[in-house]
N, C-alpha and C positions, 0 to 999 in steps of 0.2 A: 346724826343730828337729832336733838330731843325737842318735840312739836308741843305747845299744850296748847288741847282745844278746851275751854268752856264752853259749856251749854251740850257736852256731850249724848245728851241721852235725848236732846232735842232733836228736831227732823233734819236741819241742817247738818247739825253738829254730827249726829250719829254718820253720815253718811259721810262727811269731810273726813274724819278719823278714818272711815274703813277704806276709803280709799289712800290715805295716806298710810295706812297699816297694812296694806297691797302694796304699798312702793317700798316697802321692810324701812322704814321712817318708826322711832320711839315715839309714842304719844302717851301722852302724861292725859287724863281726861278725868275733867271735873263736871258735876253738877249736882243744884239741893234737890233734884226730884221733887219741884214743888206740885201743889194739888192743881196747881189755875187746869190743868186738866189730866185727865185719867192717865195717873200714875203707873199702872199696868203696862201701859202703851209705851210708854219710859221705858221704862223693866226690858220688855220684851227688843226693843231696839237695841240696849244694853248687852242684849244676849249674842245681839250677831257681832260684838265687840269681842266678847269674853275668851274667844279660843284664841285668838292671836299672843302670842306669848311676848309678844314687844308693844302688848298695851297695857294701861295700869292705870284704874276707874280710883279716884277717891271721892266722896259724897260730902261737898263744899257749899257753902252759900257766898256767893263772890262781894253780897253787899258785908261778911264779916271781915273788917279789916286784920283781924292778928290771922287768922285760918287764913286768909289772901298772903301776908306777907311770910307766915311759915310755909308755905306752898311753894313761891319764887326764892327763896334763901334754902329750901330742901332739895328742890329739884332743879332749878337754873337753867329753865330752855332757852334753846337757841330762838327759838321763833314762839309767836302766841297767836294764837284765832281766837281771840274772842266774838264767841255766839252766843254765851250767854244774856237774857233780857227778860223784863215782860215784857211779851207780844199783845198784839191785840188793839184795836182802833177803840171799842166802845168802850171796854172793862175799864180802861180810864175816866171816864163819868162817875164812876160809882168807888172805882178803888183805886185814887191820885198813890199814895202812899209808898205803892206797889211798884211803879214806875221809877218813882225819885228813890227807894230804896236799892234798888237792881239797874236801874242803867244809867240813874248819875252816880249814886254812892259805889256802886259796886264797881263802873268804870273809873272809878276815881282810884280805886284801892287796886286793878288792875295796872293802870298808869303807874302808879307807885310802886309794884313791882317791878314793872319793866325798870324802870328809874333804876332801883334800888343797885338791879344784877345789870344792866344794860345790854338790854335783849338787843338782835342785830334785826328785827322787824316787826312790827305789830301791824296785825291785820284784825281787824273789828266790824261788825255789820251794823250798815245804814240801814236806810232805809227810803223807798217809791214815795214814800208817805211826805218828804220833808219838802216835797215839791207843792203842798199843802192845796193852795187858792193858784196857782200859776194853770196860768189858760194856754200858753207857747206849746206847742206838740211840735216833734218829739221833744221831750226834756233833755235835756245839757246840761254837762255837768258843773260848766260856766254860767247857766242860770240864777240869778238870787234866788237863794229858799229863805224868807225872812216872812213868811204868812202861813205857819203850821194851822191843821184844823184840826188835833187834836193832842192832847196831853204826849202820846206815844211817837208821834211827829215832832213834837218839841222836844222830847228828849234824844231824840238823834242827831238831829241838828245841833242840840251841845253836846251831843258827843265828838262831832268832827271839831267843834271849836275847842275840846278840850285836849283832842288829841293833838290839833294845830301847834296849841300853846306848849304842849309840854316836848313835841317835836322840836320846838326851838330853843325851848328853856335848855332841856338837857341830851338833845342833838339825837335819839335815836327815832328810825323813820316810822312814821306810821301811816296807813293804807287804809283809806275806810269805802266798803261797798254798799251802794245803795240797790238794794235786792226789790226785785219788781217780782210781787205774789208769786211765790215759788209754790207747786202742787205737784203732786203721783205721789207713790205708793208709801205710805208710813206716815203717811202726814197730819198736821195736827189739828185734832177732831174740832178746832174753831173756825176752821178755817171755811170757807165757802162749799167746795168741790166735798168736802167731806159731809158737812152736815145737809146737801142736798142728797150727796144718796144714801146714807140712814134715814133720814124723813122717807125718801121713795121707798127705798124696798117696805119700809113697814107702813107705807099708803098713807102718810101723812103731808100735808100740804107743805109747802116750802114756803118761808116769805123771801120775796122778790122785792127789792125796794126800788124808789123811782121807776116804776112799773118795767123794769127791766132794761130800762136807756142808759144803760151803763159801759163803757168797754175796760177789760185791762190789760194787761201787758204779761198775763197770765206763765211762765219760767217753768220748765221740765226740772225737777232735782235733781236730776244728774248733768244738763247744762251748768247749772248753781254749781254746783261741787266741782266741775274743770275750771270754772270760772277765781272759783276760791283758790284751790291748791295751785294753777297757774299763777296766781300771785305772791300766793306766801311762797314761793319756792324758788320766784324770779327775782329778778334784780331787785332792791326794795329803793325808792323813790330816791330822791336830792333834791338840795335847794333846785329849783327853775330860775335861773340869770335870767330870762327872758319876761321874767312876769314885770308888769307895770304897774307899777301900786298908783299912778294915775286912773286905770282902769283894771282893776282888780280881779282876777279868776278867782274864784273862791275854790279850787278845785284844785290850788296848786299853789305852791308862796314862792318868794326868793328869800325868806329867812328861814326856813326849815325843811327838812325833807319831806314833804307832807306831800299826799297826793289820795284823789277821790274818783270813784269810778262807778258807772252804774252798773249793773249785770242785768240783763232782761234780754229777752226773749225778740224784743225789736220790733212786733206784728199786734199789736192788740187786737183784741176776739172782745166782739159782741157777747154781754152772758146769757143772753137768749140762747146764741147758737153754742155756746160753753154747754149749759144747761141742756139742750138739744141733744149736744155728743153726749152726755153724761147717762140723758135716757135712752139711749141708744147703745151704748155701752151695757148698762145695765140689764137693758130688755126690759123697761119700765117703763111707763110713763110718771109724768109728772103732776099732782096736783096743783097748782100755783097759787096762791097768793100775793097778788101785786098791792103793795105797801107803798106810803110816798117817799120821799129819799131823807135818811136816816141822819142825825148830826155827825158833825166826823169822818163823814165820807166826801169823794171825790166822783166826780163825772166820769175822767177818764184817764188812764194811764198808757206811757207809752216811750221805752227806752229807746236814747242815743247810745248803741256802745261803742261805737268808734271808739273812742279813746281805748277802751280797755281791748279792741281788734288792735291796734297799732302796738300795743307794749308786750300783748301775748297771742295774738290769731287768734280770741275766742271767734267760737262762732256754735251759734246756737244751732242743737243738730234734730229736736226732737216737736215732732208737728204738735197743736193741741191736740187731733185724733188719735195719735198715738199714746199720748202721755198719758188721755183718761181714758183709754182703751186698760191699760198698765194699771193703773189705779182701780176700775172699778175690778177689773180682777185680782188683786191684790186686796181688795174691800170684799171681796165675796168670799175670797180664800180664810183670811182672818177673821171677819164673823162669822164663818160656817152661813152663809146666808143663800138659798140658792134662787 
């Protein structure tokens, strides 16, 4: 069976391949290597791809529609992950463009490949985020998400509606996860847990926004990655006879094979005490800077994965003490930093 992951050389992406390249599974593996951050960091994840002889990296930008559409008429996978995206809560304030170019244009021109070859699954990442302004804890995947707070939240959200539509236009199933802050080791230098401890080890203050009264729903990457490969590998969804279009799951149809699932960790952590383990892992302490709470953020996060326990037994196996135990070692190794 021939897998293609976009967003390959991403934190996700990298580690969804190698472990599908572990199960002797073809993976076809794209990405543009863009700059939004250190390139290098790319590269070098890239690397623990390269030995496996049943994987095969080509350097695509997914929002170019004819390079999209010679990719799926050249190589014709049976299944697709798309991980490819711009990430990121704020950078959309400053660089809209970026977004609309990569995860609507680009999921559009993906869509169209599938279309074109009629893949037998497409599995695509959501996103924690689309749960926007909803105050209900834990989230549900039957929740309205109809109140994004931020440009990068809104494009996820049409991505499930995009994939809705074309699951029923032209019948093949599509899967989309909404990923709750996935962190440990290789992960991406914007992220929180990263750019705390480069600030630390080099003595520089951290900002802390809403003086740290935040919690999230904080996902081990290799919980992520069972979570993934568990479903591109399983059964891929059907129409649901059961849904009520009087009262509407948005998380599931009776005209398309559609289906949505959260992946998280199921426990949110205080970032105090995130922060905490982080200097303690470390062997650092922390400067702080407490900031007020920033646009585009949320108070707190915090997964229902039921559903996605009932279709494949996930179950999240990796404490936060361990994960950034893993990480900050895995951060000392890679920058030489002692």
């Amino acid at each position: 069976m021939k897998i293609l992951v976009t967003g390959v050389a991403g934190f996700i992406g990298c580690f969804t391949a190698k472990k599908l390249l572990d199960m002797e599974y073809e993976v076809v593996g794209v990405d543009n290597l863009c700059d939004y951050y250190d390139v290098s960091l790319k590269e070098a994840r890239l690397k623990l791809l390269e030995p496996y002889p049943n994987f095969l990296f080509l350097r695509l930008d997914i929002s170019d529609k004819n390079q999209v559409a010679g990719l799926f008429n050249g190589h014709r996978p049976d299944i697709v992950i798309n991980l490819a995206a711009q990430p990121g809560i704020r950078y959309g304030i400053t660089h809209p463009y970026s977004y609309i170019n990569s995860n609507i244009v680009g999921f559009l021109n993906i869509l169209e490949g599938c279309r074109a070859i009629g893949v037998k699954h497409l599995v695509y990442a959501s996103s924690s985020s689309v749960y926007g302004a909803n105050t209900k804890m834990p989230f549900l995947e039957s929740d309205p998400v109809n109140h994004p707070l931020c440009l990068y939240a809104a494009t996820k959200k049409a991505n499930e509606m995009m994939a809705h539509s074309y699951a029923h236009l032209f019948g093949f199933p599509t899967t989309g996860l909404r990923f709750f802050t996935v962190y440990g080791p290789w992960g991406r230098p914007d992220m929180a847990l990263f750019k705390f401890a480069k600030k630390i080890m080099n003595g520089e203050p951290i900002d802390v926004y809403n003086n740290g009264n935040m919690e999230r729903d904080f996902t081990y990457i290799d919980d992520i990655v069972e979570g993934v490969v568990k479903i591109a590998l399983g059964k891929p969804p059907k129409e649901n006879k059961d849904w009520d279009g009087k009262n509407p799951d948005p998380a599931t149809s009776s005209v398309a094979p559609f289906k949505i699932y959260n992946i998280g960790r199921g426990k949110p952590c205080k970032l105090m005490d995130y922060i905490h383990g982080l200097e303690k892992a470390l062997g650092k302490k922390a400067v702080i800077n407490m900031l007020p709470m920033q646009a585009g953020e949320v108070l707190k996060t915090w997964a229902d994965s039921s559903e996605l326990y009932k279709k494949t037994k996930y179950k999240p196996k990796v404490s936060i003490e361990e994960g950034i135990k893993n990480f900050a070692a895995w951060f000392k190794d890679y920058y030489k930093q002692v």
